[in-house]
N, C-alpha and C positions, 0 to 999 in steps of 0.2 A: 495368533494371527499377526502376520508383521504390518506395518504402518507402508499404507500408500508413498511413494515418494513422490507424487506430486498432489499436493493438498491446499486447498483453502481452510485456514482455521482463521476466524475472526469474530471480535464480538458483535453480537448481529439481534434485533429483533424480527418480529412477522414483517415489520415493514423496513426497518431500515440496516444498514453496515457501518461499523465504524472501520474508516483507514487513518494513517496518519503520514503527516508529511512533517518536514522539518525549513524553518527561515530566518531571516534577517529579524529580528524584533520591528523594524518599520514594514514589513508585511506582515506579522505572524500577530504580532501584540493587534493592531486595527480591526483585522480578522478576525480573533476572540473576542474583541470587542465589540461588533457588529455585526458577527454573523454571517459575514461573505465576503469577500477578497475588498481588499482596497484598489481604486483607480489604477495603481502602479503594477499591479499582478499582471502580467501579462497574457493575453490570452490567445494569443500567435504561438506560444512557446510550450512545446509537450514538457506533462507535467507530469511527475511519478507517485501512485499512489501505493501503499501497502498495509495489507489488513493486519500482518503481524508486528505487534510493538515494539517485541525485541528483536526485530530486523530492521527497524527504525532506530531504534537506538546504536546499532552495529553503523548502520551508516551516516549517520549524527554524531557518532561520539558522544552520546546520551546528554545531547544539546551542547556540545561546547564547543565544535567545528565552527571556523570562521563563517556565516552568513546562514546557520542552524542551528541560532540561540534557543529560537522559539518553538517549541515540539507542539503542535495540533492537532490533536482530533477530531476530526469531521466526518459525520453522520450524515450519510447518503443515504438514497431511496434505495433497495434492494432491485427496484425496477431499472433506474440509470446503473449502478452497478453491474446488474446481468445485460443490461443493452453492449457496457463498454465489452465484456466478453462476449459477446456473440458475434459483435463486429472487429474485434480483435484480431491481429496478426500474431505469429511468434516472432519473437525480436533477431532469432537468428534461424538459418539454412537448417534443415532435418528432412531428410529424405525422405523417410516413411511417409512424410505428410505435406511433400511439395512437389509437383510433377520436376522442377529442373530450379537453379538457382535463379534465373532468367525471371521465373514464373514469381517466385518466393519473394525476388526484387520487387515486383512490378506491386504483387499484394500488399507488400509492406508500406511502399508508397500511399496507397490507394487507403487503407487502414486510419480509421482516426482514435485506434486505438493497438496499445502492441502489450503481447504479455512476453514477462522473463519468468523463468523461475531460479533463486538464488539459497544458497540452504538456509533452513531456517537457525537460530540461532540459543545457545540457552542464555541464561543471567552471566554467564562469562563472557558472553558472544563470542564462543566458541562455535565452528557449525554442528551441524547435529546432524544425521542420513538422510532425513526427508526436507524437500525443498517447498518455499514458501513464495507467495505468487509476487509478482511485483506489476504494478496494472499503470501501463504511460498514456497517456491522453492528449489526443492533439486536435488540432480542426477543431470540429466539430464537436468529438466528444470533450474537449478542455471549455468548447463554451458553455456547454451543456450542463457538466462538472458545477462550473461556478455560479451561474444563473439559476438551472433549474432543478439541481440534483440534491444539492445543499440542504438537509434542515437545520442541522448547529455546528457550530465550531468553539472547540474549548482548548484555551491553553493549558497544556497536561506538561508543561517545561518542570514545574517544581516536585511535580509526582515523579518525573522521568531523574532529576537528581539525589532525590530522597530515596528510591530504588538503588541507583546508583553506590550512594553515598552506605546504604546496608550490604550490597555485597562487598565494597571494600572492606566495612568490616568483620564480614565471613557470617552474618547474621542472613543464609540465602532463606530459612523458612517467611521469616519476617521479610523478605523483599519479594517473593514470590506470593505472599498473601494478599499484596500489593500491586498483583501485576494485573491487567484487563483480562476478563473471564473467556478468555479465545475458545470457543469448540469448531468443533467442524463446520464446514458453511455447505447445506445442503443446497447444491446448485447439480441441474440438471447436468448428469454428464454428456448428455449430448453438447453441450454448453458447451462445453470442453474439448470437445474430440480433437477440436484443429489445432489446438493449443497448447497440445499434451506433446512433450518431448519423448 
């Protein structure tokens, strides 16, 4: 049976998701350290979350991008999570599931939350066939996010180099034994429908 091409896989308990993001060490470092964004986070400004790690490190440069020193993992409620997909936009135009551009406009606006889907990637970050969700937060769901969604934040920057550091040396079993336990994320497909390219 072939693999879904569009998928959630993430590490997840009955009650919470882990996503991760990537920052400046004076956001990312205070954040692990406290547990919730510092005063300077902004919360007017959508913010992009992604439950696969090695698509965060694809777009971090496995922390070493200018202003994405600090790799974090943040453990959400599985409830704020499916809130932000339910109310969720697609980030771009698809026919199948917009009456006209016009419409798809007006939604995206209206949305305090957007999904993309990007491929997922392996230890090479190379893509792979099937795409892996990317979840943007804004309005509403960005305060939500920060305030009420939050149960931990862990700096994972040294996990994300030490990975790193074993695939350059072609050691991929030893960096993949290392990697966050991603399965699939049983979310209702109805959850989905609108979302789904």
């Amino acid at each position: 049976m072939s693999e879904p091409e569009h998928q959630i896989r993430a590490l997840h308990t009955d009650s919470t998701v882990t996503v991760y993001q990537a920052y400046a060490p004076e956001i990312g470092l205070p954040a692990a350290r406290e547990g919730r964004f510092p005063a300077v986070w902004q919360r007017d400004r959508m913010t992009w979350i992604k439950p696969s790690f090695l698509w965060m490190m694809y777009r971090c440069g496995w922390g070493t991008k200018e202003g994405q020193e600090t790799v974090l993992a943040v453990e959400i409620t599985r409830e704020g999570f499916e809130w932000a997909l339910e109310h969720a936009c697609l980030s771009h135009y698809e026919h199948r599931l917009h009456a006209d551009r016009a419409t798809w406009k007006r939604q995206l606006k209206r949305a305090p939350a957007r999904v993309q889907w990007d491929p997922e990637r392996d230890l090479h970050l190379q893509p792979l066939p099937h795409r892996s969700l990317q979840l943007g937060l804004n309005g509403e769901a960005a305060r939500l996010y920060a305030d009420e969604w939050i149960v931990s934040i862990t700096d994972v920057t040294t996990l994300a180099h030490t990975i790193h550091e074993l695939v350059q040396d072609g050691d991929l079993v030893m960096a993949r034994q290392l990697l966050p336990r991603e399965r699939l994320y049983p979310v209702n497909e109805g959850i989905l429908a609108h979302v789904q390219q």
